[in-house]
C-alpha positions in Angstrom: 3.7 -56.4 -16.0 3.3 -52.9 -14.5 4.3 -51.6 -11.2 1.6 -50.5 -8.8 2.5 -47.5 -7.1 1.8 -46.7 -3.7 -1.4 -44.5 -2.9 -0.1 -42.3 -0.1 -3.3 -41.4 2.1 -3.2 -38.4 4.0 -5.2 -37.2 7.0 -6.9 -33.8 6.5 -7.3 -31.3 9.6 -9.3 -28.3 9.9 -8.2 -25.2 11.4 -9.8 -22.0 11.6 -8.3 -18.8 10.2 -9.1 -15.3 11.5 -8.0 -12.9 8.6 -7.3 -9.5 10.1 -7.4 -6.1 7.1 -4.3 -4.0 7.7 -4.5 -0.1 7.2 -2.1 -0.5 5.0 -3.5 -3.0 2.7 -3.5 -7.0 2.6 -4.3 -9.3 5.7 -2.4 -10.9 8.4 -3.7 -14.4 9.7 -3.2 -16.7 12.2 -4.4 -19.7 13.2 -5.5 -20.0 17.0 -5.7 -23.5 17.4 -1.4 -23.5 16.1 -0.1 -21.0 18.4 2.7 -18.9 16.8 1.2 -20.1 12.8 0.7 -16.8 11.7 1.2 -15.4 8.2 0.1 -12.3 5.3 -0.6 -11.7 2.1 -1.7 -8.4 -0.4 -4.7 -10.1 -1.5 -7.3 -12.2 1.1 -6.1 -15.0 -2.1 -2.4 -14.6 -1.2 -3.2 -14.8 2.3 -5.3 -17.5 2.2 -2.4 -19.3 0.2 0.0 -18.4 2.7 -1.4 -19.3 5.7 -2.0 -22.9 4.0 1.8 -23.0 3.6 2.5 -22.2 6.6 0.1 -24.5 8.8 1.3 -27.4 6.6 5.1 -26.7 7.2 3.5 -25.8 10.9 2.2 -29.2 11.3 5.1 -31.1 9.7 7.3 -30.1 11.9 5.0 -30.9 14.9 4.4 -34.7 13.6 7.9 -35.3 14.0 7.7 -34.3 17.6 4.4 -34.4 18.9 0.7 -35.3 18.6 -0.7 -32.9 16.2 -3.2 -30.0 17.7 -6.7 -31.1 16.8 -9.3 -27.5 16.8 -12.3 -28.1 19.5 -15.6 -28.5 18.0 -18.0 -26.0 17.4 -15.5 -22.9 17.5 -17.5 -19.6 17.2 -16.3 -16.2 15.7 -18.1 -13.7 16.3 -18.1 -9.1 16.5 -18.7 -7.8 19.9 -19.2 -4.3 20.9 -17.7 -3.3 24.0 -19.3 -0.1 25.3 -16.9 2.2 27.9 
């Protein structure tokens, strides 16, 4: 008779990521909604791996802790132009 294993079910949060070019080359990113989550990469790829990384260990360490930060509904991004 075989074992059944254990499905391990996972919640799944959405965040949103604001991916910033550097003069330099590459991106830094952070996460508003996870204040201090912020990460780079080369590539918007690498970046977009990182960041996953580090919202993950980001909110692993806040379930042991505390209730995890859920992003508000209907968050907008958008360019302004600021004439002085």
């Amino acid at each position: 008779m075989a074992k059944k294993s254990k499905k391990i079910h996972k919640k799944i949060y959405q965040y949103t990521a604001i991916f910033e070019p550097q003069e330099d080359g590459g991106y830094t990113v952070l996460i508003p909604a996870l204040p201090g989550c912020v990460s780079e990469g080369e590539t918007f790829e690498k970046a977009l791996k990182n960041i996953k990384e580090a919202a993950e260990l980001y909110l692993e360490v806040k379930d042991k802790y505390h209730e995890l930060p859920v992003e508000k509904p209907g968050v907008i991004i958008a360019p302004l132009q600021i004439q002085i």
